[in-house]
N, C-alpha and C positions, 0 to 999 in steps of 0.2 A: 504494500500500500504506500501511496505518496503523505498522506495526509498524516497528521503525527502520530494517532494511534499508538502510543507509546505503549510497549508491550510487556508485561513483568508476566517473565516465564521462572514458577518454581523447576528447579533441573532436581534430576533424581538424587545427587548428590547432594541437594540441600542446598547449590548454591541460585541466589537470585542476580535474574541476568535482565539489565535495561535495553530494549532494542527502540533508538529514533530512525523508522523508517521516512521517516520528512527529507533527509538529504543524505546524501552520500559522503563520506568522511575519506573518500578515496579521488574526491574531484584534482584531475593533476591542478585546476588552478585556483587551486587551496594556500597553493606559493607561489607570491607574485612570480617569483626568477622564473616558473615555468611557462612565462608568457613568449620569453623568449625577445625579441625584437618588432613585438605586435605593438597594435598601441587602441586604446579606448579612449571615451569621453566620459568623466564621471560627472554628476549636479554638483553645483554648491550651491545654489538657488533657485527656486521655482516663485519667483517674484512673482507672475502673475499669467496662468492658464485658462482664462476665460475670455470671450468675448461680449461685450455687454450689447444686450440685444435693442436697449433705448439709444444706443449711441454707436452702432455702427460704424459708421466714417471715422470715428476716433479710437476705435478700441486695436489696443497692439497686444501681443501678448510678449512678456521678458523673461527668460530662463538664462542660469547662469553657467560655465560649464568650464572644465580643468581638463586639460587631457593627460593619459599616463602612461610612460614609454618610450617607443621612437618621437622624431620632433616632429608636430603638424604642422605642414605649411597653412593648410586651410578647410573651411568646414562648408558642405552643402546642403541647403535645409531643404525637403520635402515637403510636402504632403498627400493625404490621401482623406475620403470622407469616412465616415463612419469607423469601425475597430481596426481599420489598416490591413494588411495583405504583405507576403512574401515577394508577391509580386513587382519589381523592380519597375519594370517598365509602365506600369500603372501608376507610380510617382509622379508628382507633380512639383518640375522643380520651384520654390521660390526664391532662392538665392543663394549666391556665394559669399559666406564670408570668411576675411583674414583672418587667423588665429593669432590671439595674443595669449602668452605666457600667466599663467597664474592665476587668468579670469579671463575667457570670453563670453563676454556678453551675445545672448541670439536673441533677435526680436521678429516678430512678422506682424503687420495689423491684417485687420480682417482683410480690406481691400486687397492684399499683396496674397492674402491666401484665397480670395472666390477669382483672382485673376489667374497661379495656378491652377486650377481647378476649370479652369475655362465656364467660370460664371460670375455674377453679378452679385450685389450685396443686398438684393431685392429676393435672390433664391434662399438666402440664408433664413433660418427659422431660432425659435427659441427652443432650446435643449438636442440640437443637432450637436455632432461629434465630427471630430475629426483627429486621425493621429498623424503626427510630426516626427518626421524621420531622420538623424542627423549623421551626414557620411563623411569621415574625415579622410585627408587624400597627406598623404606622409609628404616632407620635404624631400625623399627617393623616391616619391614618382610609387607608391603603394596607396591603396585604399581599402578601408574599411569601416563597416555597417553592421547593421544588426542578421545582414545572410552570415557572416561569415564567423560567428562566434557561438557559444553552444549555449542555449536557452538559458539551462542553468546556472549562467555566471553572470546574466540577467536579474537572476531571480534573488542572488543570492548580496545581502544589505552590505559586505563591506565589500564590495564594489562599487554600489549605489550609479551603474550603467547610466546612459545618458544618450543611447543611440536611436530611443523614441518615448515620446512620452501622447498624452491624450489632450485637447483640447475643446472645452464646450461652449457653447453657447450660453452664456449663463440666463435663468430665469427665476424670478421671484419664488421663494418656498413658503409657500399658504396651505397650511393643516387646514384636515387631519388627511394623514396621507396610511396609515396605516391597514394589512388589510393583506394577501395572500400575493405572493408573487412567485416567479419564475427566475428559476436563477439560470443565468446565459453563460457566468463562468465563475469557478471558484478554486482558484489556486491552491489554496489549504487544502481543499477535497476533502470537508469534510459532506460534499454535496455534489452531486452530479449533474452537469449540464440535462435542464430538462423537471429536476426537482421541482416542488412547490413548498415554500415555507414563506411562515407568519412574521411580519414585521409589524410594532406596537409603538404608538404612538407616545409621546412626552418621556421622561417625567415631565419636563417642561415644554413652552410654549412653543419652543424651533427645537425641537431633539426627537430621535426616533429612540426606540428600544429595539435590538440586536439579540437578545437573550435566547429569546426562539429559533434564532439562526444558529448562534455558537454559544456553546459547543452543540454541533449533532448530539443526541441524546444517545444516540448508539454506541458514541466514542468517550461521552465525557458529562461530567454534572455542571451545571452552573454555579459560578463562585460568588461572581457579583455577574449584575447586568452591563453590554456593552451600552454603553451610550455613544450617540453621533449628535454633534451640536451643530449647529443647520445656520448659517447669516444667511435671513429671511431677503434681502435686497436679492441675494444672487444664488444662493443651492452652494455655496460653498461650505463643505462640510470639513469637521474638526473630530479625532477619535483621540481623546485625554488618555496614555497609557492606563489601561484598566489589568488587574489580574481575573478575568473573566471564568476560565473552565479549569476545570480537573480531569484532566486526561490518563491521570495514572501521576502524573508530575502536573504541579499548576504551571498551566500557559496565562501570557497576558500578550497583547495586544498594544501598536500606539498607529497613529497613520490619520488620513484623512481623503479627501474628493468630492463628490459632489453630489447631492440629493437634488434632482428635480422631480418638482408636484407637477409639473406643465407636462411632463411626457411621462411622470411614472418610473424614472430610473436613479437606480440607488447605484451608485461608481465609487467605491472604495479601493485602497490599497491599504494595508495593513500589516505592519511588520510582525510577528509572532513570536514571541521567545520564551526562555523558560531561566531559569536563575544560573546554569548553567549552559543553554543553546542558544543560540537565535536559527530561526528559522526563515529569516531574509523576507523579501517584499511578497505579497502574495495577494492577487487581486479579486476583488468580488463586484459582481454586475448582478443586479435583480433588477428585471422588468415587473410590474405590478400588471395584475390580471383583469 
C-alpha cells in the first residue's frame, strides 16, 4: 500500500516490527550527490497563485524559485488549462525568463496566460484551473522539466520541487458548503479516485471540517478534527498543523489551497508527518456532488 497504513506486525519471536509503507527508504535521491550533475527548481515563495476574477486585466500571479545543481542559464514558463498533462506539446509557452542566482522571481498575469492559451480574458471563469509548468534549460545547453524526473522526488517535502505548480481563478467562499463529494485525487490514499466522502461545515464561519475525510476509518481513528480556514474574499485556504489521526503512530498534517463554493472544489496539498517521518506533499481534490 502507498498510503501510510502503518503496520505493527507481532513476529513469532516476540519481536515488534514498524513497517511505513508511505515511501520508500531506498529512493537513490534520498542523497542529494546522487543527482549527479542534474539540476531542479525548488519554491521559496508562493507569493500569490490566484487570479482574481473582479479584476482580471490586473491580476498577475508571483512564485518565487532557487535552482539546485548544475548553473541555469534560464527558465520557460508554460501553461496548460485545467490539472495539466505529460503532454509537452500541448504546452503553452508564456515566456522566457533569465535566471538569477538565489531568487528568481516568475510572474505571469492572466492576460499573458489566456494569450498562451490562445484565448481571451472574456473565456476565463470563476474557479477554473490551470497548471504552470516550469522548464529550466542549463548554461550547457541541457534541459529539464517535470518529464524527466521520477514523480516521487516531486512528492517528497525536502525537495519542495518547483517544476509545476496549480493556479485558480479565485472566487468568493459563501457557506455552507458542506455535504458528500467525490474525491478526483488523493495522494495519501487513504481514498481512491472515485470515492465518496463527507465534508462538515465550521466550526466557524469560513472553515470546513476534514475529520470525515482523514483518517479513513479503515486505517486510522480520529485525534482531533482537520480544520481548513477559508478567506471568504477569495477560497484561499489555510490547514494550521493539526495532529489529526492515529494510524498505529499519530500523523499530523500542515499545508493549504483553495476551497471554492462557486464550482464545489476543495484543492488541498498537505504535508503529513509523524514525530519521526515526514511523509512529503501529498495532494487532495474533492469535487462536491
Amino acid at each position: 500500500m502507498r498510503k501510510i497504513a502503518i503496520i505493527l506486525l507481532v513476529m513469532a519471536g516476540g519481536m515488534l516490527a514498524i513497517t511505513g509503507c508511505k515511501k520508500s527508504d531506498t529512493n537513490p535521491l534520498n542523497d542529494v550527490s546522487n543527482l549527479g550533475s542534474g539540476s531542479y527548481l525548488t519554491f521559496l515563495a508562493k507569493t500569490n497563485t490566484t487570479f482574481d476574477i473582479s479584476d482580471l486585466s490586473n491580476s498577475e500571479i508571483n512564485v518565487s524559485v532557487k535552482g539546485v545543481g548544475s548553473p541555469i542559464d534560464h527558465i520557460n514558463l508554460y501553461v496548460v488549462q485545467g490539472g495539466g498533462n505529460l503532454d509537452t506539446t500541448s504546452w503553452g509557452l508564456i515566456k522566457s525568463i533569465d535566471y538569477t542566482p538565489d531568487s528568481t522571481v516568475v510572474t505571469a498575469s492572466a492576460q499573458e496566460t489566456a494569450t498562451a492559451l490562445g484565448l481571451t480574458l472574456d473565456d476565463f471563469s470563476a474557479g477554473a484551473s490551470f497548471t504552470f509548468y516550469l522548464r529550466i534549460y542549463t548554461e550547457d545547453g541541457r534541459q529539464f522539466d517535470i518529464i524527466n524526473i521520477d514523480p516521487s522526488f516531486e512528492s517528497n517535502s525536502n525537495y519542495n520541487m518547483a517544476f509545476r505548480f496549480t493556479v485558480y481563478i479565485g472566487c468568493p467562499f459563501i457557506a455552507p458548503v458542506a455535504g458528500f463529494y467525490k474525491v478526483i485525487q488523493d495522494d495519501w490514499a487513504d481514498w481512491s479516485s472515485g470515492d465518496i466522502v463527507e465534508v462538515l461545515d465550521g466550526p466557524g464561519p469560513n472553515q470546513i471540517d476534514l475529520h470525515k475525510v482523514y483518517p479513513n476509518p479503515a486505517y486510522g481513528d480520529v485525534v482531533n478534527p482537520l480544520i481548513v480556514d477559508i478567506d471568504p474574499a477569495n477560497g484561499i485556504a489555510t490547514v494550521p498543523e493539526t495532529q489529526y489521526g492515529d494510524y498505529g503512530v499519530l500523523i499530523s498534517a500542515v499545508g493549504g489551497g483553495f476551497v471554492f463554493s462557486c464550482t464545489g472544489v476543495i484543492d488541498l496539498t498537505l504535508n503529513h508527518f509523524s514525530q519521526t517521518t515526514d511523509y512529503g506533499q501529498n495532494r487532495l481534490v474533492l469535487q462536491k456532488q
